[in-house]
C-alpha positions as CSV (number, residue, x, y, z in Angstrom):
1,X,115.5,129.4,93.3
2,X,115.2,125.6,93.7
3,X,117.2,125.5,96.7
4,X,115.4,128.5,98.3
5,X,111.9,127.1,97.9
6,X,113.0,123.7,99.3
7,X,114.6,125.2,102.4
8,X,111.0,127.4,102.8
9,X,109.2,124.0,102.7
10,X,111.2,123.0,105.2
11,X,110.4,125.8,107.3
12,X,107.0,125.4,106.7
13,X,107.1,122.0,108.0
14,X,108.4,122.7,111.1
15,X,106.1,125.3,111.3
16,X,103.1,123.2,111.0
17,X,104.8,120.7,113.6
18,X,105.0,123.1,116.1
19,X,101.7,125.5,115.7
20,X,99.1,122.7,114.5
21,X,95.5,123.9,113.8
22,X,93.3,123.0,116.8
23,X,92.1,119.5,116.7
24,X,88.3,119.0,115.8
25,X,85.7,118.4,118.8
26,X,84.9,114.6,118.7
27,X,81.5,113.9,119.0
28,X,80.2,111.7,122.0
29,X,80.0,108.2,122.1
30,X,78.5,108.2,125.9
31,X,74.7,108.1,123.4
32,X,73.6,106.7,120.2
33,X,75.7,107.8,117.9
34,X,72.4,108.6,115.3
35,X,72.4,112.3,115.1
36,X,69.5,112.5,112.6
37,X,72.2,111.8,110.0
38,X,73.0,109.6,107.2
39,X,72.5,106.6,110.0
40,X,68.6,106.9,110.1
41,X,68.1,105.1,106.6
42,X,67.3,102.0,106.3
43,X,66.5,99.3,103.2
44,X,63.1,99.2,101.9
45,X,62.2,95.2,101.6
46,X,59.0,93.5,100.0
47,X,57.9,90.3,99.9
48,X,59.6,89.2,96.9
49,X,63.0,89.3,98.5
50,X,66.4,90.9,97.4
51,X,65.9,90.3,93.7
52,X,62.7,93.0,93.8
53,X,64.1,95.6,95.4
54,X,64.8,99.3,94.2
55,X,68.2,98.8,96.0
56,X,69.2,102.6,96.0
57,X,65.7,103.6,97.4
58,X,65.8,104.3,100.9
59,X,63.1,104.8,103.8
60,X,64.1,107.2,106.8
61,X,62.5,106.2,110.3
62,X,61.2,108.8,112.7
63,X,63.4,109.8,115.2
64,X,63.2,107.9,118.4
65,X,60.8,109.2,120.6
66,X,61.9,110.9,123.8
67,X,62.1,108.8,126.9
68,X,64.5,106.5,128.7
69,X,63.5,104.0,126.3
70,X,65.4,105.3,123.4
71,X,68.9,105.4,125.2
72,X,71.5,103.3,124.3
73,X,74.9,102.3,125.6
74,X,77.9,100.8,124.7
75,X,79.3,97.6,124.9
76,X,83.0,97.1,125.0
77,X,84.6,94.2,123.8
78,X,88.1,93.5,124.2
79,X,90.0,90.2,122.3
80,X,93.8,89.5,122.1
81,X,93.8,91.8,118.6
82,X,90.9,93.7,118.6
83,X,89.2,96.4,120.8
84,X,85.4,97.5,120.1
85,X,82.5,99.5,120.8
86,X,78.9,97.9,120.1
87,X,76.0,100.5,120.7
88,X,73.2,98.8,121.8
89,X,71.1,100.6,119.2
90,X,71.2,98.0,116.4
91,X,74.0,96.6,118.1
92,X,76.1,98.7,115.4
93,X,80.4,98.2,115.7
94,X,81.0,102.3,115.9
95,X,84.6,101.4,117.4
96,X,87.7,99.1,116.3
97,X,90.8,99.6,117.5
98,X,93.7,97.1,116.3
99,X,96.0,96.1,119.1
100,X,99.0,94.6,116.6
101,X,99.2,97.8,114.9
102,X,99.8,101.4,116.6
103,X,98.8,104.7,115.2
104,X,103.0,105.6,115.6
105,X,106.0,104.1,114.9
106,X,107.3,103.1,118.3
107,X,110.6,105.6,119.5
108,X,112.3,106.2,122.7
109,X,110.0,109.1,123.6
110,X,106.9,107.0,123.0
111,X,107.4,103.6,123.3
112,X,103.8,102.5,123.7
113,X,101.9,104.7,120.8
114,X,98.0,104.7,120.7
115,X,96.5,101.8,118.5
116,X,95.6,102.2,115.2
117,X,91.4,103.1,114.9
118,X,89.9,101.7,112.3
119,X,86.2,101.9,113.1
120,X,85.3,105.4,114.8
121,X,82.0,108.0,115.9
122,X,83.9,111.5,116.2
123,X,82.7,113.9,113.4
124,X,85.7,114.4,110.8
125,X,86.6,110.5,111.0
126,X,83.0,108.5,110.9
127,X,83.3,105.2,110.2
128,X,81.0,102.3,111.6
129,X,79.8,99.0,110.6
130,X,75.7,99.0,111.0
131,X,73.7,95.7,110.6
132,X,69.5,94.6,111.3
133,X,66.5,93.3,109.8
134,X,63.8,95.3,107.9
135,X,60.3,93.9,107.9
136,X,58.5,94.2,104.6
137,X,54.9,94.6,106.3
138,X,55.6,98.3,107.7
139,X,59.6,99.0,106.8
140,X,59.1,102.9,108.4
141,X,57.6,102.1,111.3
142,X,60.3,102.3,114.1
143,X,59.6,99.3,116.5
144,X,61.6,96.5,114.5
145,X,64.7,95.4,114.4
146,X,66.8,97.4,112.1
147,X,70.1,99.3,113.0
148,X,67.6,102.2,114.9
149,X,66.4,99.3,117.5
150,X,67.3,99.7,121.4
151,X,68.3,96.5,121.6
152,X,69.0,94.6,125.5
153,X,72.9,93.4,126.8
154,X,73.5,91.5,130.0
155,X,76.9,93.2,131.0
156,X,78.6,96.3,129.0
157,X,82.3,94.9,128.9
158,X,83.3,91.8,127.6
159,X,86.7,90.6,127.7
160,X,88.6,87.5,126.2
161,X,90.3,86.1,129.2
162,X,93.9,84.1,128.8
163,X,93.1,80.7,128.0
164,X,89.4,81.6,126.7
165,X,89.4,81.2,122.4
166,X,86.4,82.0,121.9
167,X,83.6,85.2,123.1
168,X,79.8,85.7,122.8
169,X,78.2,88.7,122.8
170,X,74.3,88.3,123.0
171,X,72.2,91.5,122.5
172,X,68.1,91.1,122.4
173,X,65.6,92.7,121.3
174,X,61.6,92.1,121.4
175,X,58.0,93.8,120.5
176,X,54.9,93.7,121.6
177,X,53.9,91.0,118.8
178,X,55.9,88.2,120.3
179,X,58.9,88.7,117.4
180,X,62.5,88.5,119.5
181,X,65.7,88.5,117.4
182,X,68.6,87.8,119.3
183,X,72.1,89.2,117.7
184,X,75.1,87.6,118.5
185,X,78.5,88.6,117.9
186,X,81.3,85.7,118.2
187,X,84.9,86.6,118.2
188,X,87.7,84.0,117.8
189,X,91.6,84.3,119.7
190,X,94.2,85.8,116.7
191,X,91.3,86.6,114.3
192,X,90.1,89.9,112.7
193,X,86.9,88.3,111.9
194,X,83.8,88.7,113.6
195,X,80.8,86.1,112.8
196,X,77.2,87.9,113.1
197,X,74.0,85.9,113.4
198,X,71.0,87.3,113.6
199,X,68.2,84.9,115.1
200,X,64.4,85.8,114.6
201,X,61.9,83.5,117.1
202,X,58.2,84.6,116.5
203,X,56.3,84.2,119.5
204,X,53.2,85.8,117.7
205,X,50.4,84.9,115.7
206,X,51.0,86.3,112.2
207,X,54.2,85.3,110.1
208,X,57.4,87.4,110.0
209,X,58.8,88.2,106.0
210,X,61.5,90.5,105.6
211,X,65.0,90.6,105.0
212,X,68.8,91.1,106.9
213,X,71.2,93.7,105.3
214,X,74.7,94.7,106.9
215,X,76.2,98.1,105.7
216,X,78.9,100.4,106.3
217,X,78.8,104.2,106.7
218,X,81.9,106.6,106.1
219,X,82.7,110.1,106.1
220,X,85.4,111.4,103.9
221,X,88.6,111.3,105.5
222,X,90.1,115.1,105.9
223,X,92.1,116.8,102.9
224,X,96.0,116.9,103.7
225,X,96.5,120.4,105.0
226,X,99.0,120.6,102.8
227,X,100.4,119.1,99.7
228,X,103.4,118.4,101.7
229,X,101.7,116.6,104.1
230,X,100.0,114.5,101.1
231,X,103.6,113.4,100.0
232,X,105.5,113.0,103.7
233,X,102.0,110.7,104.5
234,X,101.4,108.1,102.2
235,X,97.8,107.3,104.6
236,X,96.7,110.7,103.9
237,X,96.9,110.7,100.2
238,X,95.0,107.3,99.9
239,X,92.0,107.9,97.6
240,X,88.9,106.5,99.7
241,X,86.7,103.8,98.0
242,X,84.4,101.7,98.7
243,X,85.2,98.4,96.7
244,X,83.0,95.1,96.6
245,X,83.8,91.9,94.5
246,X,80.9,89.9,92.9
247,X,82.0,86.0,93.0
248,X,84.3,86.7,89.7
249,X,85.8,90.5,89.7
250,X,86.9,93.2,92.3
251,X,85.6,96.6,91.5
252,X,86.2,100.2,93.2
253,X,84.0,103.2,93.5
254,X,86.3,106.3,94.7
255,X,83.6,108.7,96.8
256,X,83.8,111.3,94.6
257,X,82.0,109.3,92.2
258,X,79.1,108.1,94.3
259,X,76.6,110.4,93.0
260,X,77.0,109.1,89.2
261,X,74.3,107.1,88.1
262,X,76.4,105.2,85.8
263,X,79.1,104.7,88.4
264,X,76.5,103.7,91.1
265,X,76.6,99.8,92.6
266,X,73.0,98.4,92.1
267,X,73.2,94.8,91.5
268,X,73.1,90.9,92.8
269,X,75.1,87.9,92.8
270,X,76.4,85.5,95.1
271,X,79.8,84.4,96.5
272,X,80.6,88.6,97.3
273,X,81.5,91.1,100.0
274,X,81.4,94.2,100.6
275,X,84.3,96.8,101.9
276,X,85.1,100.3,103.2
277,X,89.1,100.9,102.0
278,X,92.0,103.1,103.9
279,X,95.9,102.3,103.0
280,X,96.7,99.6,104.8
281,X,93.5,98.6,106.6
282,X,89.6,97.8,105.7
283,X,86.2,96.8,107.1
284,X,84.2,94.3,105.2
285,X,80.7,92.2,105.4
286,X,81.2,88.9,104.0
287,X,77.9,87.1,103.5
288,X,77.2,83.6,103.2
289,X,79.6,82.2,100.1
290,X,76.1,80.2,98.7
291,X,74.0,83.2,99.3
292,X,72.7,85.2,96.7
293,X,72.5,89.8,97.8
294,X,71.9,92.5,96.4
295,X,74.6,95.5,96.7
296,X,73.8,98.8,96.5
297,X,75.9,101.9,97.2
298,X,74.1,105.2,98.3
299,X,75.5,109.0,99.5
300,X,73.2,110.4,102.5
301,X,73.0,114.0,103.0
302,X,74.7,114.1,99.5
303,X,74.3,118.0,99.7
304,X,75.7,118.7,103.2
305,X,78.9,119.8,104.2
306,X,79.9,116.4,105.1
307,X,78.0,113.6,103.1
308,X,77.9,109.8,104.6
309,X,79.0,107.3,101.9
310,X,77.2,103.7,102.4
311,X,77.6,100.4,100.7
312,X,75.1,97.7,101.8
313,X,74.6,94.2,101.3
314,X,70.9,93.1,101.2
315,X,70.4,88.9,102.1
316,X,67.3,87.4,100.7
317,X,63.9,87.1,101.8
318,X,63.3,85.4,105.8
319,X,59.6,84.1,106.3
320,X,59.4,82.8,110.1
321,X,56.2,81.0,110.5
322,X,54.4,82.0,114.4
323,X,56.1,79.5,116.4
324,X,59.3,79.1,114.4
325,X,63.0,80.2,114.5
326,X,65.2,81.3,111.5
327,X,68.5,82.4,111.8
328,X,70.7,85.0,109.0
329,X,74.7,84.8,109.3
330,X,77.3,87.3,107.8
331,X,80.6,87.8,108.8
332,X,83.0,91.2,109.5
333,X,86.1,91.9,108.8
334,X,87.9,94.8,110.8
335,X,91.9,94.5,110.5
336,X,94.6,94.9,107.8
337,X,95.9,93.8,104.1
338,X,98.0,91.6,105.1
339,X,99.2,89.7,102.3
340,X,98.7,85.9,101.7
341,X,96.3,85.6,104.8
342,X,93.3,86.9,103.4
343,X,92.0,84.6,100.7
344,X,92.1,82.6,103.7
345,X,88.7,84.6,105.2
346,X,87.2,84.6,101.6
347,X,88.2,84.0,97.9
348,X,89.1,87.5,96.2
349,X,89.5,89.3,99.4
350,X,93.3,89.8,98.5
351,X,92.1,92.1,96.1
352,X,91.8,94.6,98.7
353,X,95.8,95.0,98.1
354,X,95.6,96.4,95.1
355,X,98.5,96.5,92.8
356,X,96.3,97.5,89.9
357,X,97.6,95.9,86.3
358,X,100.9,95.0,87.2
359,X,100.2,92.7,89.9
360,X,101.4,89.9,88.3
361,X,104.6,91.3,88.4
362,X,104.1,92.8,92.3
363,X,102.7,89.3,93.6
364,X,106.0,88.1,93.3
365,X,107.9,90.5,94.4
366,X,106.0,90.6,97.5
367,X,106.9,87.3,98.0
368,X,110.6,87.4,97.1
369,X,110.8,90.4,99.6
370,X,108.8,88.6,102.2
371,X,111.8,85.9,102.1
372,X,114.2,88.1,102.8
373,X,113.0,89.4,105.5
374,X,112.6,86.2,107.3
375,X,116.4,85.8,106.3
376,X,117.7,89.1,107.7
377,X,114.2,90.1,110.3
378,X,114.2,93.9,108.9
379,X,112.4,95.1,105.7
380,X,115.3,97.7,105.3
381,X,117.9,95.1,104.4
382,X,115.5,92.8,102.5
383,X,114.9,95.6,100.3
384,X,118.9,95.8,99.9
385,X,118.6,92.2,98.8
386,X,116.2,92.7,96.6
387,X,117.7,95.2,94.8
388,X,120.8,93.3,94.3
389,X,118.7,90.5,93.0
390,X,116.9,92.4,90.5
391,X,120.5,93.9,89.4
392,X,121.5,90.7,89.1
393,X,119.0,89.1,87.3
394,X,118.9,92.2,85.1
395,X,122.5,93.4,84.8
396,X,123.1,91.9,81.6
397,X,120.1,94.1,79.8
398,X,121.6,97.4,81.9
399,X,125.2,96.6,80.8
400,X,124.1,96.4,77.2
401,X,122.1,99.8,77.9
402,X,125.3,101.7,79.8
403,X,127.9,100.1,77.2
404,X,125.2,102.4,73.9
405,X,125.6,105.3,76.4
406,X,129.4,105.4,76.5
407,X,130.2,104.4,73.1
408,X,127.8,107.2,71.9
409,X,129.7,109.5,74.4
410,X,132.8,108.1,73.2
411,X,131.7,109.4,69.5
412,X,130.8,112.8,70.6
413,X,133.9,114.9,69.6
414,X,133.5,112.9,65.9
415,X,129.8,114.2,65.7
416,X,130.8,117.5,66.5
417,X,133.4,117.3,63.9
418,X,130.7,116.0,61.3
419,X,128.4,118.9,62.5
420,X,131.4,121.1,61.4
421,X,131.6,119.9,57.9
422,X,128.4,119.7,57.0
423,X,126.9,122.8,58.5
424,X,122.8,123.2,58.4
425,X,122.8,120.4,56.1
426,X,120.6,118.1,58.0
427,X,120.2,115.4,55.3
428,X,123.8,115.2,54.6
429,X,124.5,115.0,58.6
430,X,122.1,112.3,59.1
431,X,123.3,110.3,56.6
432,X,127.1,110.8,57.8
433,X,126.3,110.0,61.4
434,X,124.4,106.8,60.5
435,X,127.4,105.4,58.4
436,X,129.3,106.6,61.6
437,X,127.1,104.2,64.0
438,X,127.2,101.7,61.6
439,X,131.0,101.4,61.3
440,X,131.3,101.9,65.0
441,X,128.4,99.0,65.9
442,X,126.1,101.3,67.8
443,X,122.9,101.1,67.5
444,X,121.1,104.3,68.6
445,X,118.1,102.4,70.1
446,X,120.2,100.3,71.6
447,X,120.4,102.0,75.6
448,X,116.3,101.8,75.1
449,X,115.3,98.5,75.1
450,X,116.6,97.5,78.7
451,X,115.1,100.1,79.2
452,X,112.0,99.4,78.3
453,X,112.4,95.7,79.2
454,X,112.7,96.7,83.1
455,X,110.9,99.6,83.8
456,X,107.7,97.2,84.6
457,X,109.7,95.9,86.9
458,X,110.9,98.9,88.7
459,X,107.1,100.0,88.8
460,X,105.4,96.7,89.9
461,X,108.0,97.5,93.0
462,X,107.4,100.8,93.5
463,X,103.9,99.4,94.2
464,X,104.9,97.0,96.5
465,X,106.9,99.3,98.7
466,X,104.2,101.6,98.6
467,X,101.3,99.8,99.4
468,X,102.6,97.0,102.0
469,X,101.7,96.7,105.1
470,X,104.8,95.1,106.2
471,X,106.8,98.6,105.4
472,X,104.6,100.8,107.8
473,X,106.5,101.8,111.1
474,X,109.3,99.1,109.8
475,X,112.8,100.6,111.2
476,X,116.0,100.9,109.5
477,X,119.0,102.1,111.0
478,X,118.1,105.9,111.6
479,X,114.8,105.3,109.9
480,X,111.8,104.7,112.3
481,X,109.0,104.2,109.7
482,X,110.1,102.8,106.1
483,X,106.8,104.3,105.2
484,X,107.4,107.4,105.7
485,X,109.8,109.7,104.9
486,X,113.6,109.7,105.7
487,X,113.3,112.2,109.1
488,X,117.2,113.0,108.0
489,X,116.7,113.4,104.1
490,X,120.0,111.2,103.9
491,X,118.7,108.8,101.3
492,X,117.2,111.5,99.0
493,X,120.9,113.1,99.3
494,X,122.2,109.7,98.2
495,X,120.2,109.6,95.2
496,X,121.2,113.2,94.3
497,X,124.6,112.2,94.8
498,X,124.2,109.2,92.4
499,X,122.7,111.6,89.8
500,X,125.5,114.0,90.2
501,X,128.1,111.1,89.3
502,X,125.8,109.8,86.6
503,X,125.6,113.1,84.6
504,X,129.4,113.3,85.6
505,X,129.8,109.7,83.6
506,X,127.2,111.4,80.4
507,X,128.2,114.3,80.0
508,X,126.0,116.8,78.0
509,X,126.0,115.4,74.0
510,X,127.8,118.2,71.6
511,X,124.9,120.3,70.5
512,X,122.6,119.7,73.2
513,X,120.7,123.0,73.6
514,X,122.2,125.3,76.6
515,X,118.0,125.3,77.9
516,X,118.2,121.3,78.0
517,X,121.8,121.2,79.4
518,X,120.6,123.6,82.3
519,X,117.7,121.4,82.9
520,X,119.6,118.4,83.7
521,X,122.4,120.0,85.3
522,X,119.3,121.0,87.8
523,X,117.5,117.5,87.8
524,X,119.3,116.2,91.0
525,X,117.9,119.6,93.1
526,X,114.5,118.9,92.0
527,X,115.2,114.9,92.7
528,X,116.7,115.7,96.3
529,X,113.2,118.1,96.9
530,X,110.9,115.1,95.8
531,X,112.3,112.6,97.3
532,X,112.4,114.4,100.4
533,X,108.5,113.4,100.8
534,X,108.7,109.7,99.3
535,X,108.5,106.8,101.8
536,X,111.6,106.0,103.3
537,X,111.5,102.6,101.8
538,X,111.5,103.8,98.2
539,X,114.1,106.0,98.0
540,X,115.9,103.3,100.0
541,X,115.4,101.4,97.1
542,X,116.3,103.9,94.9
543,X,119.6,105.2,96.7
544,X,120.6,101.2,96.2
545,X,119.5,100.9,93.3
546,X,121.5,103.7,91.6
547,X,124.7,103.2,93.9
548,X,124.6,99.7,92.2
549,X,123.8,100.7,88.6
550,X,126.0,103.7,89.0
551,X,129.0,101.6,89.9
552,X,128.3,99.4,86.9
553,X,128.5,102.0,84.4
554,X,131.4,103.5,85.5
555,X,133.0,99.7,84.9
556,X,131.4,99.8,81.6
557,X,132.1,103.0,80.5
558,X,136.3,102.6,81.9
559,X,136.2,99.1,79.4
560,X,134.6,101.3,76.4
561,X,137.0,104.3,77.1
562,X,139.8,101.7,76.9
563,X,138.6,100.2,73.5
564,X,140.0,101.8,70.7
565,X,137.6,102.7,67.7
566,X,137.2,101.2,64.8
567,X,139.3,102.6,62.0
C-alpha cells in the first residue's frame, strides 16, 4: 500500500509539472500601484509626537482626484546588487530584485535564471516598502507629503555606472504653502542597504509639526498547491511574519495572528527595526539607533479575500519653523540572511536567521560548516566533513549506545528462555531478567543516554541545513539545489538502505508484538517516501550520517558477538 501511494505521488508530481494551473494576471506597474487598497492608510499624528499616538488608528485619504496630476511613474534604479522600482507616488520601493541571487538554481538548460524578487506590485505576491510624512494640522487632507503624494524626478532610470560607489536619487514634492520635502534615496556599491532622508524646507508663513513613518505592506504569499509541494519547497512552507526587535529582544507575529488584540504590536522604544520575513530573504526599516518610534502592526481590508498586513515605524515629532529646514533619516534593508554580515547593518538584525532555542548550539555549527566550505568550495562536501566531525567528537557516546544494543540482542535467546519458565508471571520475570542484566553488566538505559546527549545536536543542525542561505541552489554532484530535494531520490534510497542493514544488525527482540515487528519492518518505506521531499542537504546529512554510525555498529556489535558471556 506504501509503495503504491508513493509511486501515485510521483505521478502526481509529474503531473503538476507538466499541466500547471494558469499563472495569475499580474497587476500593472505602468500607474500607481494604489488601487484603493490597503495602501491608502496613512498614520494619524498630533502635536505631541509618537508617544501620543493611538498607533493602530488609521486615517484613509480620498482618492486622488482625476487629472494628469495624479499620475505617477516609475523610477528604475539599477546598482551592482540590487534592481528597483520607485513610484513617484510617495516615492514608495514597489520593486527589488537581487542580482547575486536567482529565482533558479543555474543548469545547462538555463544558465542565466531570472533574479530572485523580493519587493513586488502583481496581485497574489504584494510586497512594497512605503515611506512619507503626516502633518498633524489636517492628516486626511490629500495635499501633503505622505506615501499618496505625486512627488517630481529629474530622469526615470538611474544606473550605478563602473567606477561610480555611490547613487542619488532626488524626488520632490511641493504645496501651495511654500512646504517642499525633498526625498532622497542613496545607494552604496556591494550593499543591500538603502539610506532614506526626508528633507522638509518651509518656504511659508505658519510652522510645519508632524511626523515621518516608514512601513511595509504584504499580501500573504499563496498556499502550496499541494502538500507535496510544501515539503519538495522549503520557500513555500515558510510561515510569513512580520518580526521587529525593540533595542533588547526579537519578536515575531505570524499573519494569521494579526487580528489578535493581545498579539498586536503597539508600542515604543528606541534602538529597533522593523521587518517583513520570507526564508532566506527580508525587507526592513532601520531608524535612527538614538531615536525613539513607535511600532505598530495593522491588517487592511482585514475582511477581504486578500487582506494587506502592515508593520510601521512612527519617528517622533518634526516642528520646522517658516524659513527653516529639518531633515528625518531611516534606512532599508532589501537582500538576504546572510549570516555574520548583518549585525554589521544593525545590532540584533541576525535575529532575522532564526534558529529558535537552540541557536546556541546552530551558531556554531554554522560556523564550523562555513569552514569547511572555504576548505573544500562546495557546501555538499562540507556537510560530509561535518558529519564526520560530529561522529567523531561523539563516537564515544554512540559506541557506548550501539555496544547496550548488541549485548541486549546478544541476551535475547536467554530472555526467551526465562519467558519460558516463568510463564505469565510478570513479577517473577522481572526480577529474573534484572539479575540477568546485572550479572551480564547491562544496563537497560544504557543505549538512551547518548541518545539523549546528542539529539540537540542533530536538531540544532537540522536547523542549520534548513534555514541557510548558503544551501539554496548550492550543487552537489547530481544535485543542483542542496535546498531542495534530491531530483534522483538517491540519497533518500541511501538512508533506506542504511535502515534496512540497521534493523538487519537489531533484529526484532523475542516477544516483540507481530503489530510492532510489522511496523518497523515497514519504517524504511515510509523513511524512503519522506525523505523524498526533504532538502537535498538534509538527507545528505542523513545518508552520511547513518552510513557512518551504521558502519560503527556493525564493528561493535562483531566485538560483542565475539565476547563470551559471563558465566
Amino acid at each position: 500500500m506504501f509503495a503504491l501511494l508513493a509511486v501515485a505521488y510521483f505521478l502526481f508530481m509529474a503531473w503538476e509539472k507538466d499541466y500547471p494551473p494558469p499563472a495569475p494576471v499580474a497587476a500593472s506597474t505602468s500607474t500607481s500601484s494604489t488601487g484603493g487598497q490597503a495602501d491608502g492608510s496613512v498614520p494619524v499624528t498630533t502635536t505631541d509626537g509618537a508617544s501620543a499616538m493611538p498607533g493602530g488608528t488609521l486615517a484613509v485619504i480620498p482618492p486622488p482626484a482625476a487629472g494628469s496630476q495624479t499620475i505617477s511613474r516609475l523610477i528604475t534604479v539599477s546598482t551592482d546588487v540590487l534592481n528597483l522600482t520607485l513610484d513617484t507616488r510617495g516615492g514608495s520601493v514597489v520593486h527589488a530584485d537581487l542580482l547575486d541571487y536567482p529565482s533558479l538554481p543555474k543548469t545547462s538548460k538555463q544558465p542565466n535564471p531570472p533574479p530572485t524578487t523580493l519587493l513586488d506590485t502583481n496581485d497574489t505576491s504584494y510586497f512594497v516598502a512605503q515611506n512619507g510624512l503626516v502633518s498633524s494640522s489636517d492628516p486626511a487632507s490629500a495635499d501633503q507629503p505622505n506615501h499618496q503624494a505625486i512627488f517630481q524626478s529629474a530622469k526615470t532610470a538611474y544606473t550605478m555606472v563602473d567606477g561610480q560607489n555611490e547613487l542619488n536619487v532626488d524626488l520632490t514634492w511641493q504645496d501651495a504653502a511654500g512646504i517642499k520635502v525633498t526625498k532622497t534615496y542613496n545607494f552604496k556599491r556591494g550593499s543591500y542597504e538603502i539610506g532614506l532622508t526626508q528633507r522638509i524646507d518651509n518656504g511659508g508663513s505658519q510652522p510645519w509639526i508632524g511626523n515621518a513613518y516608514q512601513q511595509l505592506l504584504r499580501v500573504a504569499p499563496p498556499k502550496p498547491g499541494s502538500w507535496l509541494e510544501n515539503y519538495s519547497n522549503p520557500e513555500a512552507s515558510f510561515i510569513p511574519v512580520a518580526a521587529w526587535y525593540n533595542g533588547e529582544k526579537f519578536e515575531k507575529l505570524p499573519f494569521k495572528n494579526f487580528s489578535e488584540p493581545s498579539d498586536r504590536l503597539d508600542g515604543q522604544f528606541k534602538g529597533g527595526w522593523a521587518a517583513m520575513l520570507k526564508l532566506y530573504f527580508f525587507a526592513a526599516w532601520i531608524p535612527p539607533a538614538n531615536q525613539t518610534d513607535r511600532y505598530v502592526t495593522e491588517t487592511i481590508n482585514p475582511d477581504s479575500a486578500q487582506p494587506h498586513y502592515l508593520i510601521r515605524t512612527i519617528g517622533p515629532t518634526l516642528s520646522v519653523a517658516p524659513g527653516q529646514s529639518l531633515s528625518s533619516a531611516a534606512r532599508l534593508y532589501l537582500g538576504p540572511t546572510r549570516q555574520g554580515t548583518l549585525d554589521q547593518v544593525a545590532p540584533g538584525l541576525d535575529l532575522t536567521i532564526d534558529y529558535g532555542m537552540l541557536k546556541l548550539i546552530a551558531v556554531p555549527m554554522h560556523w564550523v560548516l562555513s569552514q569547511f566550505d572555504l576548505i573544500a568550495h562546495n557546501w555538499g562536501v562540507a556537510i560530509i566533513l561535518l558529519v564526520l566531525l560530529i561522529k567523531g567528537l561523539t563516537w564515544h557516546l554512540t559506541a557506548v549506545q550501539y555496544r547496550s544494543s548488541a549485548r541486549m540482542r546478544k541476551l535475547q535467546p536467554r530472555i526467551a528462555q526465562l519467558k519460558e519458565r516463568y510463564g505469565d508471571d510478570k513479577v517473577k520475570m522481572q526480577q529474573a531478567t534484572m539479575e540477568l542484566y546485572k550479572k551480564e553488566k547491562i544496563n537497560p538505559m544504557g543505549g538512551c543516554l547518548p541518545v539523549l546527549i546528542t539529539m540537540p545536536v542533530f536538531y540544532g543542525l537540522y536547523f542549520v541545513l534548513k534555514s541557510s542561505l548558503e544551501l539554496r541552489h548550492a550543487p552537489f554532484l547530481w544535485i543542483p539545489d542542496l535546498s531542495a530535494h534530491d531530483p534522483l531520490y538517491i540519497l533518500p534510497l541511501i538512508y533506506a538502505a542504511v535502515m534496512l542493514g540497521t534493523q538487519w544488525l537489531n533484529p526484532a527482540a523475542a516477544g516483540m508484538d507481530p503489530a510492532q515487528a510489522k511496523m518497523m519492518k515497514i519504517m524504511p518505506l515510509l523513511f524512503t517516501v519522506l525523505f523524498a521531499f526533504f532538502p537535498a542537504g538534509l538527507c545528505l546529512y542523513y545518508a552520511v550520517n547513518g552510513l557512518v554510525g551504521l558502519g560503527q555498529q556493525w564493528w561493535v556489535t562483531h566485538h560483542v558477538d565475539r565476547t563470551p558471556p559471563n558465566a
